[in-house]
PDB file of N, CA, C and O in Angstrom, chain B, residues numbered from 101:
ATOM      1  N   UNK B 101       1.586 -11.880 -14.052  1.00  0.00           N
ATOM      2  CA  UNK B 101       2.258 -11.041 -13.073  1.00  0.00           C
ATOM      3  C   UNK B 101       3.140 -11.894 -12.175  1.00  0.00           C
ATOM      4  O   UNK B 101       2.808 -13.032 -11.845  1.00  0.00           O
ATOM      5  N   UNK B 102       4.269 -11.317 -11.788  1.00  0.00           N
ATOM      6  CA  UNK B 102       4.723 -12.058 -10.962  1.00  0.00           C
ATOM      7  C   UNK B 102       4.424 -11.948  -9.359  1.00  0.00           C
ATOM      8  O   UNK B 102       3.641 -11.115  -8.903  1.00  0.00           O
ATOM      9  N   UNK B 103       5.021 -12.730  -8.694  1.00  0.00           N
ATOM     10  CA  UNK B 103       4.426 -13.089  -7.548  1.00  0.00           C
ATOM     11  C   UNK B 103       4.657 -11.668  -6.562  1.00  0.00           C
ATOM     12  O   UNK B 103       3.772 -11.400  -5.750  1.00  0.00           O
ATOM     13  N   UNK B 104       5.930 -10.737  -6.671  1.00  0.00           N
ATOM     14  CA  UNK B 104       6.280 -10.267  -5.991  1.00  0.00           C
ATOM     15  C   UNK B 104       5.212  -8.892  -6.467  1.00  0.00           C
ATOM     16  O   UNK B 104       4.700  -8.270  -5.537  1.00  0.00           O
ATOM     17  N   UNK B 105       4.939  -8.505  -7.717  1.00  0.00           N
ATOM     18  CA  UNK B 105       3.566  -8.001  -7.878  1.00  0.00           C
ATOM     19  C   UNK B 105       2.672  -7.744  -7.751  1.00  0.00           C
ATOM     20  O   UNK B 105       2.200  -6.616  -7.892  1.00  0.00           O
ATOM     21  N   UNK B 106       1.960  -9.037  -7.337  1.00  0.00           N
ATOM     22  CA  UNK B 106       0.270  -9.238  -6.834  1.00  0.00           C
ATOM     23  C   UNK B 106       0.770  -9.044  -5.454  1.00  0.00           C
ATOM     24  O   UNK B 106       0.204  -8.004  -5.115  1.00  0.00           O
ATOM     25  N   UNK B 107       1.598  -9.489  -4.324  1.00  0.00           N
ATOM     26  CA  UNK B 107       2.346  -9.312  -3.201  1.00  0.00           C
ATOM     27  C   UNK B 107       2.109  -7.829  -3.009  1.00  0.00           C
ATOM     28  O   UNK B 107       1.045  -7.515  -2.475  1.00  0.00           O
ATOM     29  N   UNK B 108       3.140  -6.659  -3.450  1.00  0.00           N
ATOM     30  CA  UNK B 108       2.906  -5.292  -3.191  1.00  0.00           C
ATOM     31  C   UNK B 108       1.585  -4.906  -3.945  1.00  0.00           C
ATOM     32  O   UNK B 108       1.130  -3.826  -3.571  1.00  0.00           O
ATOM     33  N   UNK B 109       0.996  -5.432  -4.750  1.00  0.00           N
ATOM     34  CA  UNK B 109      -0.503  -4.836  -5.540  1.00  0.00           C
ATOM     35  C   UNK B 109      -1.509  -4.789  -3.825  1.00  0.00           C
ATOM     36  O   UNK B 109      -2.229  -3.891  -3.388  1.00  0.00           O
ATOM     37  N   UNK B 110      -1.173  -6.050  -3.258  1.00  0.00           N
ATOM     38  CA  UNK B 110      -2.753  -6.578  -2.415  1.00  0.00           C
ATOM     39  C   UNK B 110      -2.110  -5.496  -1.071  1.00  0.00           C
ATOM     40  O   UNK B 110      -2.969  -5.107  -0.280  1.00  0.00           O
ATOM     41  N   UNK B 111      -0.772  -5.068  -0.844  1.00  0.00           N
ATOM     42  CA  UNK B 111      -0.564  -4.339   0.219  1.00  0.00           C
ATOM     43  C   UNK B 111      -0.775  -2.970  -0.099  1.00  0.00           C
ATOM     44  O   UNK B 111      -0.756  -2.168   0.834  1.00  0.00           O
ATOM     45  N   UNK B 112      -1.024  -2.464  -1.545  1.00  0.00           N
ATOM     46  CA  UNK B 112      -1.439  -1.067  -1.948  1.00  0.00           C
ATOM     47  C   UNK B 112      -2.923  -0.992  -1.700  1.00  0.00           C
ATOM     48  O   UNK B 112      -3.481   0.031  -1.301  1.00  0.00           O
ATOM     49  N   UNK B 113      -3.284  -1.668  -1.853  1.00  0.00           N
ATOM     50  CA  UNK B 113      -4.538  -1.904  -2.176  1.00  0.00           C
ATOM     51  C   UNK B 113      -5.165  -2.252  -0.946  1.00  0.00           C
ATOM     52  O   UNK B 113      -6.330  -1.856  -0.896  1.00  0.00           O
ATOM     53  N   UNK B 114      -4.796  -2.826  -0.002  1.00  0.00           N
ATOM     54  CA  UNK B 114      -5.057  -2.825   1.258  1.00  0.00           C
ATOM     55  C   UNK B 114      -4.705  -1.343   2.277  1.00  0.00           C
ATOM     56  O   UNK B 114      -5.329  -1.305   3.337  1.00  0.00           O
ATOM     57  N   UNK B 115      -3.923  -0.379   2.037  1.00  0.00           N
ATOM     58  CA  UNK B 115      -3.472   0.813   1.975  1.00  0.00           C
ATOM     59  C   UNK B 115      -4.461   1.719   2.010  1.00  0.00           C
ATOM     60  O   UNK B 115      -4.973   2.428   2.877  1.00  0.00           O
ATOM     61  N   UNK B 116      -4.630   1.503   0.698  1.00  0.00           N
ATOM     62  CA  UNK B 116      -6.070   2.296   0.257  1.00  0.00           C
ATOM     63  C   UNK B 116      -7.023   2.206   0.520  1.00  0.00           C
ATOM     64  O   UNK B 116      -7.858   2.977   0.046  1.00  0.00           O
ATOM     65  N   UNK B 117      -7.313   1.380   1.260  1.00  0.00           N
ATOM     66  CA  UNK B 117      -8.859   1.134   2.240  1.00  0.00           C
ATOM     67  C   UNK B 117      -8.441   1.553   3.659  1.00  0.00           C
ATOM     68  O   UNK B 117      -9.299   1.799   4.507  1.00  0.00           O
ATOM     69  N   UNK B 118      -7.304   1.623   3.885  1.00  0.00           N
ATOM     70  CA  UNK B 118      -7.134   1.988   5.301  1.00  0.00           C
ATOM     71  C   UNK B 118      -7.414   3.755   5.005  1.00  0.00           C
ATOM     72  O   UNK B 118      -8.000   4.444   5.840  1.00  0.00           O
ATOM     73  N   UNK B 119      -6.892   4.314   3.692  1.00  0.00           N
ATOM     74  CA  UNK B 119      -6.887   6.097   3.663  1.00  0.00           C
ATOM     75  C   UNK B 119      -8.929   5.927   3.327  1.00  0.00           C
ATOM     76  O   UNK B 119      -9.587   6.666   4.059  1.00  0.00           O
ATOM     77  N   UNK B 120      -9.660   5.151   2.450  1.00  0.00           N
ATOM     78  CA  UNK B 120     -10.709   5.403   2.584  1.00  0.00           C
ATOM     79  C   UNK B 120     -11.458   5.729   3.840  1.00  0.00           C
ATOM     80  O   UNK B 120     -12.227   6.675   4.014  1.00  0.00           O
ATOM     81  N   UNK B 121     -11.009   4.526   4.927  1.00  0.00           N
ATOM     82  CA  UNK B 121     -11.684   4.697   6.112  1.00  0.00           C
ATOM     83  C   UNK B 121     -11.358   5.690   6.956  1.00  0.00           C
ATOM     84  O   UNK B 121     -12.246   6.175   7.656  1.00  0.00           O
ATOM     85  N   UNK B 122      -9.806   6.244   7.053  1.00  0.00           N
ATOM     86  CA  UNK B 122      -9.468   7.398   7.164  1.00  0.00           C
ATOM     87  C   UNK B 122     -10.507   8.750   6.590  1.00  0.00           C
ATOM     88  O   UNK B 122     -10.934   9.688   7.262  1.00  0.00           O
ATOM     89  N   UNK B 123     -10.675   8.529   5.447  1.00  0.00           N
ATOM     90  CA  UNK B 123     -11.242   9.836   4.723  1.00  0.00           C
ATOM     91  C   UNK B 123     -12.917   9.637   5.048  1.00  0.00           C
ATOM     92  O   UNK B 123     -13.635  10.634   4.978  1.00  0.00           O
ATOM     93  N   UNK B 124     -13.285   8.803   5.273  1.00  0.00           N
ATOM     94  CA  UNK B 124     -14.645   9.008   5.415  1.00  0.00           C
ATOM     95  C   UNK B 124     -15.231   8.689   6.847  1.00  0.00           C
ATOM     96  O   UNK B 124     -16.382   9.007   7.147  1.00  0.00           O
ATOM     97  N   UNK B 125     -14.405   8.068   7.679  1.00  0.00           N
ATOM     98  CA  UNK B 125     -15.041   8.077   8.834  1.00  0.00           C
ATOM     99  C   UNK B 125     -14.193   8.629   9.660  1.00  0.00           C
ATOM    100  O   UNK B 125     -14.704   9.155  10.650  1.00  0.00           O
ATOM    101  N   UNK B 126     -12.755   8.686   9.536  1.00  0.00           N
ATOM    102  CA  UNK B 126     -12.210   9.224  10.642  1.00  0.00           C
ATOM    103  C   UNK B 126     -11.566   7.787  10.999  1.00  0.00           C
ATOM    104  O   UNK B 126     -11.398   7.557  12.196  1.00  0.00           O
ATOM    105  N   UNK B 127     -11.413   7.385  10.618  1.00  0.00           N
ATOM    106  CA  UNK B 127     -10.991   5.903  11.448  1.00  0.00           C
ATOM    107  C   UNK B 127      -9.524   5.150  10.481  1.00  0.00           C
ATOM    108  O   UNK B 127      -9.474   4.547   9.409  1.00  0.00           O
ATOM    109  N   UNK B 128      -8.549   5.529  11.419  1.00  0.00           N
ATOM    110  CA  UNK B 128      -7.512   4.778  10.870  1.00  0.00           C
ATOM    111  C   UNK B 128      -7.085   3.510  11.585  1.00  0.00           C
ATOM    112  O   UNK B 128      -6.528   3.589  12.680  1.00  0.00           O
ATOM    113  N   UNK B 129      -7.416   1.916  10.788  1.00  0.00           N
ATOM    114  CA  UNK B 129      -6.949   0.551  10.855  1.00  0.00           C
ATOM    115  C   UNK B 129      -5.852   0.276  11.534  1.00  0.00           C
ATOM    116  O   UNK B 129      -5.715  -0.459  12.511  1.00  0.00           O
ATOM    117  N   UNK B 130      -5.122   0.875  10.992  1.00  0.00           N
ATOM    118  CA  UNK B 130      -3.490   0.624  11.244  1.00  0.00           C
ATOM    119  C   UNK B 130      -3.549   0.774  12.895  1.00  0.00           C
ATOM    120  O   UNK B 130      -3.597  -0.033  13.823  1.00  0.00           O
ATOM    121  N   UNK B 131      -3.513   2.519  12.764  1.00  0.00           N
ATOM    122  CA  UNK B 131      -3.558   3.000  14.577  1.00  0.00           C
ATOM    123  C   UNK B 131      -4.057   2.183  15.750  1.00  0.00           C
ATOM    124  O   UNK B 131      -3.550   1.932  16.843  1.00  0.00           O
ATOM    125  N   UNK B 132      -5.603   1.728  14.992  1.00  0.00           N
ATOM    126  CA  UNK B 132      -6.367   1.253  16.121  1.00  0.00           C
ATOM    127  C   UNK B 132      -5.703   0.001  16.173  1.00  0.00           C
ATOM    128  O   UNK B 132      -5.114  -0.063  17.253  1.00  0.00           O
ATOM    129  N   UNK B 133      -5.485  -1.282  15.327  1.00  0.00           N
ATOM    130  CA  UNK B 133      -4.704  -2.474  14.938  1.00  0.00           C
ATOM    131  C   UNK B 133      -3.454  -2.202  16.056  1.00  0.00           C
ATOM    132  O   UNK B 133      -3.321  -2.862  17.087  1.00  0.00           O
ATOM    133  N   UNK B 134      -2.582  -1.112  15.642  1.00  0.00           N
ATOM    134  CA  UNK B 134      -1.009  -1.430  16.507  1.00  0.00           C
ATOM    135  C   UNK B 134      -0.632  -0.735  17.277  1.00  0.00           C
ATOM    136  O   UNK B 134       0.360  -0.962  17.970  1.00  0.00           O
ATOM    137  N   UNK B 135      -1.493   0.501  17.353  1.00  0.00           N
ATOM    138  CA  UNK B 135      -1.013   1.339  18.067  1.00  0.00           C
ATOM    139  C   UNK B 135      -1.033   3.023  17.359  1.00  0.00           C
ATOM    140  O   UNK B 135      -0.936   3.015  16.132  1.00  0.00           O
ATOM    141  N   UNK B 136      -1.100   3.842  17.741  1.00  0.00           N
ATOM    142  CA  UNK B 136      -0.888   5.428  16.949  1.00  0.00           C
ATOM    143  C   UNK B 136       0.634   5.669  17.355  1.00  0.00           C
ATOM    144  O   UNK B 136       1.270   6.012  18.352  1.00  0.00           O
ATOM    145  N   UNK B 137       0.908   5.233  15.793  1.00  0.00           N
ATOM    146  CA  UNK B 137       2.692   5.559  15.413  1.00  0.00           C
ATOM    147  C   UNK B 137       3.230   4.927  16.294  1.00  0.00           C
ATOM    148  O   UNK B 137       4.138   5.475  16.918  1.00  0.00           O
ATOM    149  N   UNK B 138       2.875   3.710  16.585  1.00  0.00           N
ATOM    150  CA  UNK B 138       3.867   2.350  17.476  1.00  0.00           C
ATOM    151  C   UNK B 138       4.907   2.162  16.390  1.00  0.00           C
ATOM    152  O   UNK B 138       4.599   2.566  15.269  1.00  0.00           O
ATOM    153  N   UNK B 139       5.902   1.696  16.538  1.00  0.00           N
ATOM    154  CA  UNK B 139       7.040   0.912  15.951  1.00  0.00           C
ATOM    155  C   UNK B 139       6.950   0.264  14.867  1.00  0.00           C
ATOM    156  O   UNK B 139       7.671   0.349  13.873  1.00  0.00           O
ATOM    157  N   UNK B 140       5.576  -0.747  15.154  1.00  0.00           N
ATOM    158  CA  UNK B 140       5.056  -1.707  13.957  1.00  0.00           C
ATOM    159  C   UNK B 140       4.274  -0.664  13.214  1.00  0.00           C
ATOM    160  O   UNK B 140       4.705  -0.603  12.063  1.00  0.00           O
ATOM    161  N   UNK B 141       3.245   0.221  13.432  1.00  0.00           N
ATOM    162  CA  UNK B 141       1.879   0.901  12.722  1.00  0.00           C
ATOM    163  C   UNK B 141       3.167   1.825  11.496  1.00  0.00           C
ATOM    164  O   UNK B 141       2.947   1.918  10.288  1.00  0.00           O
ATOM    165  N   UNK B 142       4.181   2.283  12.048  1.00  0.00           N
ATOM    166  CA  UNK B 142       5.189   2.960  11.418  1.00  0.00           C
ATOM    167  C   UNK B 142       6.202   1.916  10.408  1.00  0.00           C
ATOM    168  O   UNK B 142       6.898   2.275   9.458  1.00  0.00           O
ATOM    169  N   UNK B 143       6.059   0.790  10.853  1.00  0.00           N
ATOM    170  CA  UNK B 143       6.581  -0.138   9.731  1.00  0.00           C
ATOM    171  C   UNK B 143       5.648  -0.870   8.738  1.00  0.00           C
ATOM    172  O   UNK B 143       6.155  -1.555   7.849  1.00  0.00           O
ATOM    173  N   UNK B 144       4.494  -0.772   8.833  1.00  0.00           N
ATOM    174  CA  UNK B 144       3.819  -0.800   8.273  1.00  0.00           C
ATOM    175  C   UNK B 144       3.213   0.129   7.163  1.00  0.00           C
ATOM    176  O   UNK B 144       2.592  -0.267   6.177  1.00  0.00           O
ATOM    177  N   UNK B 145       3.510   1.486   7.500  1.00  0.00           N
ATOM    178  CA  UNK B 145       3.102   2.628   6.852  1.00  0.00           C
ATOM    179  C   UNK B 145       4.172   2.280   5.831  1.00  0.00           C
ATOM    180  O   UNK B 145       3.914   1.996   4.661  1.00  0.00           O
ATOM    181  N   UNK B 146       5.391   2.322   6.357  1.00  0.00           N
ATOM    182  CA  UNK B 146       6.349   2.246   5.411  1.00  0.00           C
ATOM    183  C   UNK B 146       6.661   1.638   4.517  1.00  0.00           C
ATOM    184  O   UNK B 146       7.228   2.135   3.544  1.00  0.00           O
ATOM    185  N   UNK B 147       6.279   0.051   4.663  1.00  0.00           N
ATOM    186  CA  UNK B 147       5.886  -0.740   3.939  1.00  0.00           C
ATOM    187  C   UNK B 147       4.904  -0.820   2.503  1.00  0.00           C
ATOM    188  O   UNK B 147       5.006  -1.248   1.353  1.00  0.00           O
ATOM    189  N   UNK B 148       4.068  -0.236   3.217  1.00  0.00           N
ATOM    190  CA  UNK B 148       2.624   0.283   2.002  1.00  0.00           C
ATOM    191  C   UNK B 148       3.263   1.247   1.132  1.00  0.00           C
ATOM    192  O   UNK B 148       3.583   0.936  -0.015  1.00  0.00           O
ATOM    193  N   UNK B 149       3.464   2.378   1.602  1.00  0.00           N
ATOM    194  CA  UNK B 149       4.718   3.553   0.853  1.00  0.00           C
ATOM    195  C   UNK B 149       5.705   2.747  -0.208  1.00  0.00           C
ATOM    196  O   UNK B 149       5.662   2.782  -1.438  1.00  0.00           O
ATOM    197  N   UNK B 150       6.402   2.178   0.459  1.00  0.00           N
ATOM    198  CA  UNK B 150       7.758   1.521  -0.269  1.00  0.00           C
ATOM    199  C   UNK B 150       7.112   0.788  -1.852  1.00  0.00           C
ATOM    200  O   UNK B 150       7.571   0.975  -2.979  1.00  0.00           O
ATOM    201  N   UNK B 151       5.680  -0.244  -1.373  1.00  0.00           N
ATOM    202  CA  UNK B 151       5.154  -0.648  -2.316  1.00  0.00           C
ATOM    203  C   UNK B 151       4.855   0.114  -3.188  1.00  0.00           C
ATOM    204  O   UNK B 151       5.418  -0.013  -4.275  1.00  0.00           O
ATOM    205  N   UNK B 152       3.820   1.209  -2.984  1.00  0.00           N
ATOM    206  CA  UNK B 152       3.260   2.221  -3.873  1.00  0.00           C
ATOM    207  C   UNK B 152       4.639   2.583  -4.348  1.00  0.00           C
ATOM    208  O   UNK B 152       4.487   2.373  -5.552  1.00  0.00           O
ATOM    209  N   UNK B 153       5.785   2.955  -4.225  1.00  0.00           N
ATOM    210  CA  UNK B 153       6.724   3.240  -4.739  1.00  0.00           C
ATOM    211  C   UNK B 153       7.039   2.527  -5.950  1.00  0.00           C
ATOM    212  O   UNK B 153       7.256   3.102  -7.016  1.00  0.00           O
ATOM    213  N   UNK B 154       7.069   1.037  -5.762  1.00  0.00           N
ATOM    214  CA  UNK B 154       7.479  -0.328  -6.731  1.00  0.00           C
ATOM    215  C   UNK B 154       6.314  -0.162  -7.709  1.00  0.00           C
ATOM    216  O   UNK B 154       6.382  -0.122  -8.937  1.00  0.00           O
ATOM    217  N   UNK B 155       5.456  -0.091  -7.091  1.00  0.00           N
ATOM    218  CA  UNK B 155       4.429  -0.319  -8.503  1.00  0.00           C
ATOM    219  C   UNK B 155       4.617   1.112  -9.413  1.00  0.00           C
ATOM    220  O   UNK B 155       3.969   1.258 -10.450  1.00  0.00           O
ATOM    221  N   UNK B 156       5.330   1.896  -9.045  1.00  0.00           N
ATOM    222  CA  UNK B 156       5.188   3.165 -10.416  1.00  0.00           C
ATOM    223  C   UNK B 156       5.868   1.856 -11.578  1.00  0.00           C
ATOM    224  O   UNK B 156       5.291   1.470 -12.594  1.00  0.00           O
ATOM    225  N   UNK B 157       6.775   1.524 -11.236  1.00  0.00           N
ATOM    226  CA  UNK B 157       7.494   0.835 -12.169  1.00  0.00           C
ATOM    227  C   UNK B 157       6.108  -0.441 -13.349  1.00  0.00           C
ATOM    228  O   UNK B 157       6.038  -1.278 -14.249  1.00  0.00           O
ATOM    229  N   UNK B 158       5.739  -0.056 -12.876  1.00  0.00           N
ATOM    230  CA  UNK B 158       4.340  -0.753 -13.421  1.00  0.00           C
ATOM    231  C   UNK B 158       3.676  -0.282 -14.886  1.00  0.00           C
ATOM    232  O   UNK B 158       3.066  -1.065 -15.614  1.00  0.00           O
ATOM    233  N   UNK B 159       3.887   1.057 -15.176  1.00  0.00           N
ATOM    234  CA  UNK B 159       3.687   2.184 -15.739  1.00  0.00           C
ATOM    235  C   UNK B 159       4.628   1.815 -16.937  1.00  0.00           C
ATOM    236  O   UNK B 159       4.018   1.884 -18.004  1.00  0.00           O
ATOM    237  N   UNK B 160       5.986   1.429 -17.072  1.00  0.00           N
ATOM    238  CA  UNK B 160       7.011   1.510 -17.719  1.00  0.00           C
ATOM    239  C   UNK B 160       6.819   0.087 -18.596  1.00  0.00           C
ATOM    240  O   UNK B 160       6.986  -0.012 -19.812  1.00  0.00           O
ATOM    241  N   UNK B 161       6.286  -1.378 -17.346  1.00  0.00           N
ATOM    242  CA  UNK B 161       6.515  -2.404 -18.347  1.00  0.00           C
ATOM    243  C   UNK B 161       4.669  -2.756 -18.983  1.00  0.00           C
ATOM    244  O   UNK B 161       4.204  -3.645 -19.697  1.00  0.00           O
ATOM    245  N   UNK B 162       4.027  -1.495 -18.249  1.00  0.00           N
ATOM    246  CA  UNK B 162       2.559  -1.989 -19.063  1.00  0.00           C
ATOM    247  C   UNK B 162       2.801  -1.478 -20.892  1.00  0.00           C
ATOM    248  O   UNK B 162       2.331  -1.915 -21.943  1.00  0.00           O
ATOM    249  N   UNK B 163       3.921  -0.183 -20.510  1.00  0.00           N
ATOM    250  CA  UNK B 163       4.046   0.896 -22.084  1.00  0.00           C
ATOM    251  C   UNK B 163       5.135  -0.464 -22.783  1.00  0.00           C
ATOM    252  O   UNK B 163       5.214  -0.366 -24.008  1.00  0.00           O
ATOM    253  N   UNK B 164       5.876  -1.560 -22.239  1.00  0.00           N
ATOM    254  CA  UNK B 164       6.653  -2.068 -23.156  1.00  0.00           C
ATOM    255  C   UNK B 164       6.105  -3.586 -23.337  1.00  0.00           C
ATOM    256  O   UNK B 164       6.802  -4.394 -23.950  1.00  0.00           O
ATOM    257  N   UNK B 165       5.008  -3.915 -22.864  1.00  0.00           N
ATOM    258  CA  UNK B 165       4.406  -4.997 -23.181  1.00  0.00           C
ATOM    259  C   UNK B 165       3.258  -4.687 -24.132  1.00  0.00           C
ATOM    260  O   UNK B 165       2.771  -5.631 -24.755  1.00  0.00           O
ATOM    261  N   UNK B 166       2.714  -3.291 -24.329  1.00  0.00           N
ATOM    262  CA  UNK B 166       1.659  -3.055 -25.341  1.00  0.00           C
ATOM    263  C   UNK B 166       2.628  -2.876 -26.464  1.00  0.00           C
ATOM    264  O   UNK B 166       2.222  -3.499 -27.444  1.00  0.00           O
ATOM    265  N   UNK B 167       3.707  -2.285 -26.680  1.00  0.00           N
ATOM    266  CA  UNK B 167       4.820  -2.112 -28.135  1.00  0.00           C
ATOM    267  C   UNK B 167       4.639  -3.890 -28.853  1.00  0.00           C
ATOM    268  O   UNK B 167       5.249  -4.208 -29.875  1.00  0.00           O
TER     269      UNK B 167
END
C-alpha cells in the first residue's frame, strides 16, 4: 500500500471509533477534543469524510489487482 493509503486508512478508521463512541455512549471525541463544531472539530470532520471518500477508490484497484 502506499503511504498516502495507510495515511487516510488510520484517519477512517480512527473516524469510526469516534461514530462507535458516538453510537454507544453518547460521547463524541472530536466535540469534547476541539470544541462542538469549532473551526478545527469541522475540519476535522471533513477531513475523515474527504478520506472515506478516497478510499472508495480502493474497491476499483482491489477488482484490478485480483484480474
Amino acid at each position: 500500500m502506499k503511504w498516502s493509503d495507510n495515511t487516510t486508512l488510520t484517519i477512517v478508521i480512527i473516524g469510526a471509533i469516534n461514530w462507535l463512541l458516538v453510537g454507544i455512549f453518547r460521547f463524541d471525541l472530536v466535540a469534547f477534543l476541539f470544541g462542538n463544531l469549532s473551526w478545527l472539530s469541522r475540519i476535522i470532520y471533513t477531513l475523515v469524510g474527504l478520506c472515506g471518500l478516497y478510499l472508495i477508490s480502493m474497491y476499483g484497484r482491489i477488482r484490478s489487482s485480483a484480474d
